[in-house]
N, CA, C and O atoms as a Maestro MAE file, in Angstrom:
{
 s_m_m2io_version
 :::
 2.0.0
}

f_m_ct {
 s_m_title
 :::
 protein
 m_atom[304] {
  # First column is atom index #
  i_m_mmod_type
  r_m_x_coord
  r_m_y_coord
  r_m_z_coord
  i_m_residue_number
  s_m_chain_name
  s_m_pdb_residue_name
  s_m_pdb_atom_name
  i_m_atomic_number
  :::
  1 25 -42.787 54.897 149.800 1 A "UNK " " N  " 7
  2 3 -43.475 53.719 150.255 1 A "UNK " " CA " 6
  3 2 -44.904 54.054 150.680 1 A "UNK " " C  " 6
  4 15 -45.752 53.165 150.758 1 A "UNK " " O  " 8
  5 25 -45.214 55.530 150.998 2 A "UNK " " N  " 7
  6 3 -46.624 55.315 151.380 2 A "UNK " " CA " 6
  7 2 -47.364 55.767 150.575 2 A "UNK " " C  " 6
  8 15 -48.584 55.710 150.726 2 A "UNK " " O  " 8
  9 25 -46.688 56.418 149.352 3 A "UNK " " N  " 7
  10 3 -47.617 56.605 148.127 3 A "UNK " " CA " 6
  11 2 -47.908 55.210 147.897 3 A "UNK " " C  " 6
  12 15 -49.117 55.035 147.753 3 A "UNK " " O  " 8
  13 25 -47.117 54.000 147.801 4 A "UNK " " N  " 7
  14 3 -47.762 52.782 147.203 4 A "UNK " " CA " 6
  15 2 -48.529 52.156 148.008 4 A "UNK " " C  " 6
  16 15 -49.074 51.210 147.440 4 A "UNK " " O  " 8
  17 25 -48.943 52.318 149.584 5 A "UNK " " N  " 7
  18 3 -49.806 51.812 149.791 5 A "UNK " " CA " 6
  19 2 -50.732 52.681 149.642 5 A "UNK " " C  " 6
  20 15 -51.751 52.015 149.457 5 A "UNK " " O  " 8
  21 25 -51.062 54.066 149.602 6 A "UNK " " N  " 7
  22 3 -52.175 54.648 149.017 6 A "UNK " " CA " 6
  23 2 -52.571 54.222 147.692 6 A "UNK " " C  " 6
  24 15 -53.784 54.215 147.483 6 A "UNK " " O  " 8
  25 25 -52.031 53.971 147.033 7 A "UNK " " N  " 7
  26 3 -52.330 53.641 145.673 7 A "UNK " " CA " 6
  27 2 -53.260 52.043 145.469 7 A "UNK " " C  " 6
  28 15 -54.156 51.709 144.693 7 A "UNK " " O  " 8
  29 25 -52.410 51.209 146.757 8 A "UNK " " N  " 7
  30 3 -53.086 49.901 146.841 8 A "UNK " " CA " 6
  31 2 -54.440 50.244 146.862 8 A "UNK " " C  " 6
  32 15 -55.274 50.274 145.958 8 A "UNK " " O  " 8
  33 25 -54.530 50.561 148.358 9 A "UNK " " N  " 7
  34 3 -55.617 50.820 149.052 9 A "UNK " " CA " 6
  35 2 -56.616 51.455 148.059 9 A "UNK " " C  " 6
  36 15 -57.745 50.978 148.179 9 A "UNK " " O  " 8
  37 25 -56.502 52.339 147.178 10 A "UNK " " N  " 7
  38 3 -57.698 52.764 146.429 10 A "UNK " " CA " 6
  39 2 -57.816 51.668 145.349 10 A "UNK " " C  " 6
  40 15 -58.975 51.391 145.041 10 A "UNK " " O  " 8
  41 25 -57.076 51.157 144.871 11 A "UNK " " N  " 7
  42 3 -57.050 49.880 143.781 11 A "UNK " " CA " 6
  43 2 -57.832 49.136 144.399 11 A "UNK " " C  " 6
  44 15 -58.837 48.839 143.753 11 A "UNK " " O  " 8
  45 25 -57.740 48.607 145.673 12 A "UNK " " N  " 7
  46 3 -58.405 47.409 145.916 12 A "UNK " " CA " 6
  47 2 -60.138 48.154 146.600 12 A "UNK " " C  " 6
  48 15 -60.972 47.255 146.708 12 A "UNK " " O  " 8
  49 25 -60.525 49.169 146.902 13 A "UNK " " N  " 7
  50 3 -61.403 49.777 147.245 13 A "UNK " " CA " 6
  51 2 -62.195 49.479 145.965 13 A "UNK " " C  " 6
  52 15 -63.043 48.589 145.897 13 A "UNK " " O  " 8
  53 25 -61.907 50.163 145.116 14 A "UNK " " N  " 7
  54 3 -62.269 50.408 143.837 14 A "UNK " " CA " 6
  55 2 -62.868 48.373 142.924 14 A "UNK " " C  " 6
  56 15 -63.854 48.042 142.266 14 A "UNK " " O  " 8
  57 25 -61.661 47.614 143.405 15 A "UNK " " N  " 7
  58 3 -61.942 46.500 142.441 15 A "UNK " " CA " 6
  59 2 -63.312 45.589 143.592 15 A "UNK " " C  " 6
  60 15 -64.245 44.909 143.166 15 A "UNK " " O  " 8
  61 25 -63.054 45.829 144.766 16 A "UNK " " N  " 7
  62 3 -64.173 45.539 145.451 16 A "UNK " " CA " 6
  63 2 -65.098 45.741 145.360 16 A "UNK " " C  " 6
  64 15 -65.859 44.815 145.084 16 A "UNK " " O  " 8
  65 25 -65.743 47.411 145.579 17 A "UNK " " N  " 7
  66 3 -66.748 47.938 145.304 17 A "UNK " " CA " 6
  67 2 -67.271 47.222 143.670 17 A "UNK " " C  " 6
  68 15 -68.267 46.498 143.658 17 A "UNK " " O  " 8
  69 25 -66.747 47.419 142.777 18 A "UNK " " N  " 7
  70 3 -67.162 46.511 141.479 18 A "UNK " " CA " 6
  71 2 -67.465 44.892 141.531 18 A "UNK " " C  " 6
  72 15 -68.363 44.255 140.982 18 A "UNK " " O  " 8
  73 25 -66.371 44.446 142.405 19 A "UNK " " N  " 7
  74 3 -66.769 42.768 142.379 19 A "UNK " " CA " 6
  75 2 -67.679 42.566 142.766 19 A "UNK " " C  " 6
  76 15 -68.437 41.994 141.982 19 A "UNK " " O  " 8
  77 25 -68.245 42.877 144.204 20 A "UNK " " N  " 7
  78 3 -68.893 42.577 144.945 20 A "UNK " " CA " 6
  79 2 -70.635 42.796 144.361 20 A "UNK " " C  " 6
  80 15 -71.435 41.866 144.260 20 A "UNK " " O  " 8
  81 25 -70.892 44.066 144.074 21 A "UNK " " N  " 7
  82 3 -71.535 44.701 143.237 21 A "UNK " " CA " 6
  83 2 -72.614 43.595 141.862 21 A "UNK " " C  " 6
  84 15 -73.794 43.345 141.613 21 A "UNK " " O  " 8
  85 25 -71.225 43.259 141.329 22 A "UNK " " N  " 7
  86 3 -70.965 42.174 139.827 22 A "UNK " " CA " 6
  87 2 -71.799 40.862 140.351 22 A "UNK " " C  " 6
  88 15 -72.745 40.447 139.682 22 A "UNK " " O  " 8
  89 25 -71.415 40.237 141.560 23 A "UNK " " N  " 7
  90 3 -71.171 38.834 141.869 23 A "UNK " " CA " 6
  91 2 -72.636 38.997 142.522 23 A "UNK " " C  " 6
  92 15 -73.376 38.026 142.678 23 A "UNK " " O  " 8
  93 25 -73.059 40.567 142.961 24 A "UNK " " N  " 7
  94 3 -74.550 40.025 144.006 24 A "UNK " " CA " 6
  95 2 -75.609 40.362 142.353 24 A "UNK " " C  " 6
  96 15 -76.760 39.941 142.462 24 A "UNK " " O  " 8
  97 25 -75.409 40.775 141.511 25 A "UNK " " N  " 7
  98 3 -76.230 40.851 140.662 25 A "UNK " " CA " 6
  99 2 -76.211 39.477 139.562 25 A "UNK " " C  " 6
  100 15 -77.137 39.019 138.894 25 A "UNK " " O  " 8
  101 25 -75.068 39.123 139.647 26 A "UNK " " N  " 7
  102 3 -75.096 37.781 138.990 26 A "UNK " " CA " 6
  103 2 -75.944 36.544 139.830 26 A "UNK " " C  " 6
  104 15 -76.756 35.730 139.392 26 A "UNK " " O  " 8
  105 25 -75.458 36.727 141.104 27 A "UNK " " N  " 7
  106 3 -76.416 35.687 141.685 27 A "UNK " " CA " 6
  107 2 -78.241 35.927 141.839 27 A "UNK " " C  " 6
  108 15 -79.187 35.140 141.855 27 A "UNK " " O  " 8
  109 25 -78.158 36.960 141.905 28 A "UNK " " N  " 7
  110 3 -79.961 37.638 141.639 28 A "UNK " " CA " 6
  111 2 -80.385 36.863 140.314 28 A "UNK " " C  " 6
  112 15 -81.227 35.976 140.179 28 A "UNK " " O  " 8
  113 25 -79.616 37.415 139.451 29 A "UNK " " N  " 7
  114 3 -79.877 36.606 137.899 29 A "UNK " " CA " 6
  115 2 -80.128 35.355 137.947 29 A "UNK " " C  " 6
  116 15 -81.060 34.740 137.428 29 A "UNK " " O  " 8
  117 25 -79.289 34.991 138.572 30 A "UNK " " N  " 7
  118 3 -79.766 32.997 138.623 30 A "UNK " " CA " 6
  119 2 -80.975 32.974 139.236 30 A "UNK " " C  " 6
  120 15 -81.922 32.397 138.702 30 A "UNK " " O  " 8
  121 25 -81.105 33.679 140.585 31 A "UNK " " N  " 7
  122 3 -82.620 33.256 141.049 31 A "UNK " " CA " 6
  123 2 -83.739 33.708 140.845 31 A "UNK " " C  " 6
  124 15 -84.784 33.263 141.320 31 A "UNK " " O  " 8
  125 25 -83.544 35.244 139.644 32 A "UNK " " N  " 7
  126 3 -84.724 35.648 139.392 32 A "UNK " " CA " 6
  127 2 -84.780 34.742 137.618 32 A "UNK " " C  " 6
  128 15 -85.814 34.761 136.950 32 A "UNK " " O  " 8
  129 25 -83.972 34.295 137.313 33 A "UNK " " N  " 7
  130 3 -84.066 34.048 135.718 33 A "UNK " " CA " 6
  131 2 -83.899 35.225 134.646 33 A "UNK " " C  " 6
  132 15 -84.466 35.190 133.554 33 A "UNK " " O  " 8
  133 25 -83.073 36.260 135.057 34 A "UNK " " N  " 7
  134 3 -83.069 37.485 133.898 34 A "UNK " " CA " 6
  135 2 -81.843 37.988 133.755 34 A "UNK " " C  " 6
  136 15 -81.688 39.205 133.858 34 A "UNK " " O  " 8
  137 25 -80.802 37.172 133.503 35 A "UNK " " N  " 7
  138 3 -79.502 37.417 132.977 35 A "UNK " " CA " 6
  139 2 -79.668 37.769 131.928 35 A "UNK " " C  " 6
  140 15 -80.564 37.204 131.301 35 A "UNK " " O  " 8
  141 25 -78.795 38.988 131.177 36 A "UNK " " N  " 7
  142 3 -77.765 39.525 132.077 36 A "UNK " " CA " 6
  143 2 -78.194 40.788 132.601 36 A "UNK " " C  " 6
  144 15 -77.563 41.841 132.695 36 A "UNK " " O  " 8
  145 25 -79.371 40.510 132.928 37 A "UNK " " N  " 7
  146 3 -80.106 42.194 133.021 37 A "UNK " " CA " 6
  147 2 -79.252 42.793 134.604 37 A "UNK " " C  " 6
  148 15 -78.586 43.824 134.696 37 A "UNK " " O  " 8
  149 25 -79.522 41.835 135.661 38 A "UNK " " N  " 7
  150 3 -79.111 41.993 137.027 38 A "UNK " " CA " 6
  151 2 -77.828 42.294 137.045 38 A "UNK " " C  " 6
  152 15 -77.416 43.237 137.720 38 A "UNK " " O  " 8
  153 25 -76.913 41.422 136.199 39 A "UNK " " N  " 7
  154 3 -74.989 41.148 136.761 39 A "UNK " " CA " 6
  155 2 -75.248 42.820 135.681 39 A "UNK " " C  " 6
  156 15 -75.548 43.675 136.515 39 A "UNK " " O  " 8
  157 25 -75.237 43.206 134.848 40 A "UNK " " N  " 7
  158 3 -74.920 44.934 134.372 40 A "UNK " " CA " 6
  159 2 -75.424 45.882 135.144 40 A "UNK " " C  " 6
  160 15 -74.801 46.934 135.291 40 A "UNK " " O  " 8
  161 25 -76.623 45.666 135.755 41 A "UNK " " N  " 7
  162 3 -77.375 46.755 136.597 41 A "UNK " " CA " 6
  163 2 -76.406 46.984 138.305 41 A "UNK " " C  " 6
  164 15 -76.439 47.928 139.094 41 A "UNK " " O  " 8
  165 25 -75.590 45.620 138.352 42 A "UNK " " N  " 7
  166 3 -74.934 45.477 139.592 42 A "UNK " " CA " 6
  167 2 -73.442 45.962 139.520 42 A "UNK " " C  " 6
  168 15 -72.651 46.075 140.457 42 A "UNK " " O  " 8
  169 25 -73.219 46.255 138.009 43 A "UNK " " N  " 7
  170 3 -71.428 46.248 137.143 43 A "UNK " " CA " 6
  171 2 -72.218 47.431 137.679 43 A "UNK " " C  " 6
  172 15 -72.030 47.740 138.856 43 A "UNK " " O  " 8
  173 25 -73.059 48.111 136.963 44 A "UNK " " N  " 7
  174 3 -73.159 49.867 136.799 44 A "UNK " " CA " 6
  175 2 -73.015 50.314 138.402 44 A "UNK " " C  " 6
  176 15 -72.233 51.173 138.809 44 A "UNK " " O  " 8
  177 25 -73.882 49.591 139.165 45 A "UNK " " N  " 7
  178 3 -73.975 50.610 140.281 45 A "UNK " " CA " 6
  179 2 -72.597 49.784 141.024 45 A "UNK " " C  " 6
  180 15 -72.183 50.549 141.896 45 A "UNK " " O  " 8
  181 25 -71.961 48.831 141.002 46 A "UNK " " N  " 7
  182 3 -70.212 48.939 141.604 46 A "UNK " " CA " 6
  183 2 -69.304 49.748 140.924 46 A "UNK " " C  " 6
  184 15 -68.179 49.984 141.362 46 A "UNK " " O  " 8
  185 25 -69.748 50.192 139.853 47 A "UNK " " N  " 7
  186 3 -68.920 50.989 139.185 47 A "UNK " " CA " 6
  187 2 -69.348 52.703 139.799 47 A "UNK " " C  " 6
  188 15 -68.412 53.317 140.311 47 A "UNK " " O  " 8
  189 25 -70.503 53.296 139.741 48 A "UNK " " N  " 7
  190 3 -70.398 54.408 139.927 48 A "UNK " " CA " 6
  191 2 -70.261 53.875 142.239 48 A "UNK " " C  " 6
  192 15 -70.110 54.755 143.087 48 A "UNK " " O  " 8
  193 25 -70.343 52.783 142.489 49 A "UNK " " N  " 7
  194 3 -70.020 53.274 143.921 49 A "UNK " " CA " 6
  195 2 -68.222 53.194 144.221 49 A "UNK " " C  " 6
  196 15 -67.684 53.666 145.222 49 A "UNK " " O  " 8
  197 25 -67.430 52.410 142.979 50 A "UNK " " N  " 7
  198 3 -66.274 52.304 143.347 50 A "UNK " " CA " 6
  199 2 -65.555 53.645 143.001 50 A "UNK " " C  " 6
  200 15 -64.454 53.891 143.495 50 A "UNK " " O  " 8
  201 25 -66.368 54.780 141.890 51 A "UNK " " N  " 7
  202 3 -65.895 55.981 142.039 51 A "UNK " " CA " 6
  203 2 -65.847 57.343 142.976 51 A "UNK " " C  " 6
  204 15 -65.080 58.292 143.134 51 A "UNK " " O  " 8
  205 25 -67.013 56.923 143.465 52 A "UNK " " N  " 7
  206 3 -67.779 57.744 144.868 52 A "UNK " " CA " 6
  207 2 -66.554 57.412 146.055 52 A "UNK " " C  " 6
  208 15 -65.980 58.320 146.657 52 A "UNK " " O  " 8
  209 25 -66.290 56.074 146.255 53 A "UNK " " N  " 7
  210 3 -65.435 55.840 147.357 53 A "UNK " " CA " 6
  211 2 -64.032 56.186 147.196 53 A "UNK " " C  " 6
  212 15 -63.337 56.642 148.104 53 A "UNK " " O  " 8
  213 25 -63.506 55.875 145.612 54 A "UNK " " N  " 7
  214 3 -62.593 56.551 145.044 54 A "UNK " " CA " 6
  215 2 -61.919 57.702 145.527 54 A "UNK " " C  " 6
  216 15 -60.858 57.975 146.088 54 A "UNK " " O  " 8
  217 25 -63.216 58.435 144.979 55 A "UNK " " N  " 7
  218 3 -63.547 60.104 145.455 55 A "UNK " " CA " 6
  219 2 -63.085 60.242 146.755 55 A "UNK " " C  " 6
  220 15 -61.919 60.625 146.853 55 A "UNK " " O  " 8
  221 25 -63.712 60.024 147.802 56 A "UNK " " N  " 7
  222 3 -64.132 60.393 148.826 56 A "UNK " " CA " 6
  223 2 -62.920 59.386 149.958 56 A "UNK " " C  " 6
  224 15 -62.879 59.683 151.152 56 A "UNK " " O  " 8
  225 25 -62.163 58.424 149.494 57 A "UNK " " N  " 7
  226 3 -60.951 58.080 150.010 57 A "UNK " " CA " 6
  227 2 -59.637 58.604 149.490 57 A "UNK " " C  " 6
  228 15 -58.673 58.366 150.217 57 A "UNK " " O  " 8
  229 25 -59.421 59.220 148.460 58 A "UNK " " N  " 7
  230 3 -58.555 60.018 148.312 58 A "UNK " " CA " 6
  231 2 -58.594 61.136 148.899 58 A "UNK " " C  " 6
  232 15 -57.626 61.564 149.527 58 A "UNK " " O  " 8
  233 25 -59.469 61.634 148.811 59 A "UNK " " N  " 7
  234 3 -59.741 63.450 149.675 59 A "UNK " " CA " 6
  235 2 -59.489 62.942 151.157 59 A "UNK " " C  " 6
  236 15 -58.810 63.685 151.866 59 A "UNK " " O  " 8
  237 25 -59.895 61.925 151.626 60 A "UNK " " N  " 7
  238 3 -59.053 61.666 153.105 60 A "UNK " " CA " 6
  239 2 -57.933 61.396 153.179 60 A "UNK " " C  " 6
  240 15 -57.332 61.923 154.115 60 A "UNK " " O  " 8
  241 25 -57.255 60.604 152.385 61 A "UNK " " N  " 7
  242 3 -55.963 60.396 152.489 61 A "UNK " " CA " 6
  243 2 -55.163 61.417 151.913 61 A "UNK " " C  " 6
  244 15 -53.978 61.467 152.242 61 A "UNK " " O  " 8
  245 25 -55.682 62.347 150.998 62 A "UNK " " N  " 7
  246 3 -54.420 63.457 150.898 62 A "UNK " " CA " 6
  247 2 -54.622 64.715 152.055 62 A "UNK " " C  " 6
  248 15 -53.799 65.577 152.363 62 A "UNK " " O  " 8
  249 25 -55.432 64.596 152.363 63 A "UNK " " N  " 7
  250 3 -55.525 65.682 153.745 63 A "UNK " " CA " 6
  251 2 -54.715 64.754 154.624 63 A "UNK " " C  " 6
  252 15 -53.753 65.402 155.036 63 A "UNK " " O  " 8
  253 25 -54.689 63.538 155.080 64 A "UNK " " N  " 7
  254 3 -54.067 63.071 156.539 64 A "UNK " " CA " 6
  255 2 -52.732 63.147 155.887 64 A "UNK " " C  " 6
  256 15 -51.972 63.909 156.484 64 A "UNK " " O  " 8
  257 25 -52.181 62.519 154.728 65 A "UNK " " N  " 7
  258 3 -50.577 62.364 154.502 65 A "UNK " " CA " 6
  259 2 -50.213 63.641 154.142 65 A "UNK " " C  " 6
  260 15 -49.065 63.740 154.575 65 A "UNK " " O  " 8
  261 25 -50.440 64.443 153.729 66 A "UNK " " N  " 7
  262 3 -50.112 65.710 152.760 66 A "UNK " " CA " 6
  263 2 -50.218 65.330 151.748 66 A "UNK " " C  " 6
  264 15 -49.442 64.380 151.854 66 A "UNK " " O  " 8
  265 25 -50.500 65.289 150.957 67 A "UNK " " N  " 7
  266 3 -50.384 64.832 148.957 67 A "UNK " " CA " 6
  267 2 -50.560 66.159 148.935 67 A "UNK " " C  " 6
  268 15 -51.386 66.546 149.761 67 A "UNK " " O  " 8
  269 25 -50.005 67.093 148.189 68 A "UNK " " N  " 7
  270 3 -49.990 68.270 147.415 68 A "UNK " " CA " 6
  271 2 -49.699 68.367 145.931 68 A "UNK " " C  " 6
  272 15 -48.613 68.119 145.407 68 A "UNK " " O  " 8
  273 25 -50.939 68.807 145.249 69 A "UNK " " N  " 7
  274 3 -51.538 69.144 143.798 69 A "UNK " " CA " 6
  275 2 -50.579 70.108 143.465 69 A "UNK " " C  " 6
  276 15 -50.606 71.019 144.292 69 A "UNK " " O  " 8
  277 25 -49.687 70.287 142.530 70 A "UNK " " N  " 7
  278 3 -49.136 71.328 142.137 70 A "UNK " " CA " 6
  279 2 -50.247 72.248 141.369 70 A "UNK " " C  " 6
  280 15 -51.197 71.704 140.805 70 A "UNK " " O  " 8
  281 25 -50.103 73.494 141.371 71 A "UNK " " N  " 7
  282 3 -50.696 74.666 141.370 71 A "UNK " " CA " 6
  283 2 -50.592 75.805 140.802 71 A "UNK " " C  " 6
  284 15 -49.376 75.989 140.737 71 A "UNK " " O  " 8
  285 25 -51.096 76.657 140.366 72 A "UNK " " N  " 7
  286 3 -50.497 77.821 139.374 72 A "UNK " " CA " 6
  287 2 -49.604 78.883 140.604 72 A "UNK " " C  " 6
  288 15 -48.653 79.618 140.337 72 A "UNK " " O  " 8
  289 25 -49.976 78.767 141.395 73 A "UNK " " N  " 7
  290 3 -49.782 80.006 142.004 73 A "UNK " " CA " 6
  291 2 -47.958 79.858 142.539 73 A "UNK " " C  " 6
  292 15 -47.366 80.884 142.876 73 A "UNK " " O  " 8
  293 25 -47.296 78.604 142.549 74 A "UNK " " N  " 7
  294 3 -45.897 78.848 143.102 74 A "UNK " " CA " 6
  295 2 -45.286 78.492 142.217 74 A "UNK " " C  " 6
  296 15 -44.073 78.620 142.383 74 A "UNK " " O  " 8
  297 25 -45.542 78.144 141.442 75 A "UNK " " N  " 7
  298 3 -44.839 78.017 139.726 75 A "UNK " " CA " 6
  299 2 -44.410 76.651 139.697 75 A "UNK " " C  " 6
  300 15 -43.362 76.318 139.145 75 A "UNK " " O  " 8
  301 25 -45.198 75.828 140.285 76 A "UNK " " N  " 7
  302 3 -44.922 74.111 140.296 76 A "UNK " " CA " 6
  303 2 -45.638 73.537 139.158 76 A "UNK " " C  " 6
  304 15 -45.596 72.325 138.949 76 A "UNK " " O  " 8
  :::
 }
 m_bond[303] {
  # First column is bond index #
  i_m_from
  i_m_to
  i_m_order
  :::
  1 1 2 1
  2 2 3 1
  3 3 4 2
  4 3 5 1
  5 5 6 1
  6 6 7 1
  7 7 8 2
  8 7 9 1
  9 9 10 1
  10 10 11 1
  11 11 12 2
  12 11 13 1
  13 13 14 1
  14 14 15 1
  15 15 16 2
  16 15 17 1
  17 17 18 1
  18 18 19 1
  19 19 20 2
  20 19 21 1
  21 21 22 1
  22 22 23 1
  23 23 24 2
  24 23 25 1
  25 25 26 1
  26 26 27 1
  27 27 28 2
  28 27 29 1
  29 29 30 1
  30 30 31 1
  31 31 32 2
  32 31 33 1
  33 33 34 1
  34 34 35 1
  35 35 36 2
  36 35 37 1
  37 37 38 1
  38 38 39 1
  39 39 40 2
  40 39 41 1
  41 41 42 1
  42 42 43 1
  43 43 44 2
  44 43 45 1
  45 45 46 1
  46 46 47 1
  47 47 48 2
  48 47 49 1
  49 49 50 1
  50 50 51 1
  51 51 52 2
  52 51 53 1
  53 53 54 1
  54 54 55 1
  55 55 56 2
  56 55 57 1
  57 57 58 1
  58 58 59 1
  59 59 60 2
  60 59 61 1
  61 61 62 1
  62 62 63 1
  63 63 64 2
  64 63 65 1
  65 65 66 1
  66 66 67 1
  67 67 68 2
  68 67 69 1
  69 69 70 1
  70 70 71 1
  71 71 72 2
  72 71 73 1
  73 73 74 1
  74 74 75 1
  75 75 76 2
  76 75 77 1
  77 77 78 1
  78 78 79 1
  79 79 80 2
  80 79 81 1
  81 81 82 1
  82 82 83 1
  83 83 84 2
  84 83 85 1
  85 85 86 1
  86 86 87 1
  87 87 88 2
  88 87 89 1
  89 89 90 1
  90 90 91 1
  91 91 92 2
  92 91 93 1
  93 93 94 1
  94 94 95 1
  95 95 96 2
  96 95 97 1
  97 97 98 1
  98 98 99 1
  99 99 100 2
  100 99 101 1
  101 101 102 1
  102 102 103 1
  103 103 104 2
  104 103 105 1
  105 105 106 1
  106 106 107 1
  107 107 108 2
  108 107 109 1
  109 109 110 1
  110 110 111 1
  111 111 112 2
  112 111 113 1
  113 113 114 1
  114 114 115 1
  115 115 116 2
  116 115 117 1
  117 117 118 1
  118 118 119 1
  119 119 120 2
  120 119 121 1
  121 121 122 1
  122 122 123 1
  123 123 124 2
  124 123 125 1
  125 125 126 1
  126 126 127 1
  127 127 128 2
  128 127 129 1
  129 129 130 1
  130 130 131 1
  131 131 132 2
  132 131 133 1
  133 133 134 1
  134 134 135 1
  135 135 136 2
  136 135 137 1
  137 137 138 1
  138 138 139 1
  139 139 140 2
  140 139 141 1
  141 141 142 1
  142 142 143 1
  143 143 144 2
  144 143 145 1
  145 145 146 1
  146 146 147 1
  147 147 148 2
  148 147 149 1
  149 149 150 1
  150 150 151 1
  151 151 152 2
  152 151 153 1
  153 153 154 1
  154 154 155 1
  155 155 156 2
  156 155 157 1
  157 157 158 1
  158 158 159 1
  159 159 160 2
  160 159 161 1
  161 161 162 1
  162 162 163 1
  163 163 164 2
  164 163 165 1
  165 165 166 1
  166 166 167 1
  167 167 168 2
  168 167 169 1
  169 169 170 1
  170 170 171 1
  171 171 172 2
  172 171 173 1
  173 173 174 1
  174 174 175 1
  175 175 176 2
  176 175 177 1
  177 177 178 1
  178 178 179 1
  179 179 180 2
  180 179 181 1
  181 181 182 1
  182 182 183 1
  183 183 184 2
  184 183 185 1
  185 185 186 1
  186 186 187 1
  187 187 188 2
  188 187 189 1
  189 189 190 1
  190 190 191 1
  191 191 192 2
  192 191 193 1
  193 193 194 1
  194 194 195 1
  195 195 196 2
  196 195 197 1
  197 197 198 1
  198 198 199 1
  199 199 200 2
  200 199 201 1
  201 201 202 1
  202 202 203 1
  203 203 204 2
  204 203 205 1
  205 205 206 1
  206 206 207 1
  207 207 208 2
  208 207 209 1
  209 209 210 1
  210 210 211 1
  211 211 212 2
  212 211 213 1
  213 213 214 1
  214 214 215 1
  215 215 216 2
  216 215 217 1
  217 217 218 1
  218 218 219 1
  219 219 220 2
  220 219 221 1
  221 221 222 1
  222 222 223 1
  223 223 224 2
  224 223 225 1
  225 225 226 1
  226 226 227 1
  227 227 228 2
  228 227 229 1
  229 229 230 1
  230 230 231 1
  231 231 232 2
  232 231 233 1
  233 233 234 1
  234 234 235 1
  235 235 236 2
  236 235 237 1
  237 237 238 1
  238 238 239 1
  239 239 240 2
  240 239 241 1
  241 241 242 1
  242 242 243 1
  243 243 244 2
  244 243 245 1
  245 245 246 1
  246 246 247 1
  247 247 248 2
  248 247 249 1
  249 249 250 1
  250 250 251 1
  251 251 252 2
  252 251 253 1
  253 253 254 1
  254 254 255 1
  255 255 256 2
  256 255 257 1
  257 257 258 1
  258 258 259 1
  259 259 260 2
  260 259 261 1
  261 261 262 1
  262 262 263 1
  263 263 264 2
  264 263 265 1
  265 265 266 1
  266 266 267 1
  267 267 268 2
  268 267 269 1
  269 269 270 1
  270 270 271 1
  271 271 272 2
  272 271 273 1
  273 273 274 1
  274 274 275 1
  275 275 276 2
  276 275 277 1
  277 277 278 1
  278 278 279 1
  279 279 280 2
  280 279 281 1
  281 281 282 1
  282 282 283 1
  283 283 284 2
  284 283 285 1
  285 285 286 1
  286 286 287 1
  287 287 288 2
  288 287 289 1
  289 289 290 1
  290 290 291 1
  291 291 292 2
  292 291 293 1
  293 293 294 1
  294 294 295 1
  295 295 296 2
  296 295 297 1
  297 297 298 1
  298 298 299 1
  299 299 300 2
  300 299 301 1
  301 301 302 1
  302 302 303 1
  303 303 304 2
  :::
 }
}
């Protein structure tokens, strides 16, 4: 059960960081007049920030729960 809320939790990190991202560059577009230049420039950078947080919320959550990477060294 708490693998699946880890799993949420980065799903919805991840689809946020992109929406949010998407939706403020789409609305720029309407008020500057240069669709779709803004809503892609806003996809790209929710996309590389929903991987960064990705990143960087998994490496916290497998240090606090234990998540352990199997490894060469114990024959897992």
């Amino acid at each position: 059960m708490k693998q699946l809320a880890v799993y949420g939790t980065l799903a919805m990190e991840m689809g946020l960081s992109v929406g949010v991202a998407t939706l403020v560059g789409y609305f720029l577009d309407g008020h500057f007049q240069t669709a779709p230049v803004l809503t892609l420039i806003g996809l790209g950078l929710g996309c590389m920030a929903g991987v960064f947080n990705f990143i960087k919320l998994w490496k916290m959550l497998k240090a606090k729960i234990g998540l352990n990477e199997p490894d060469g060294k114990n024959g897992a």
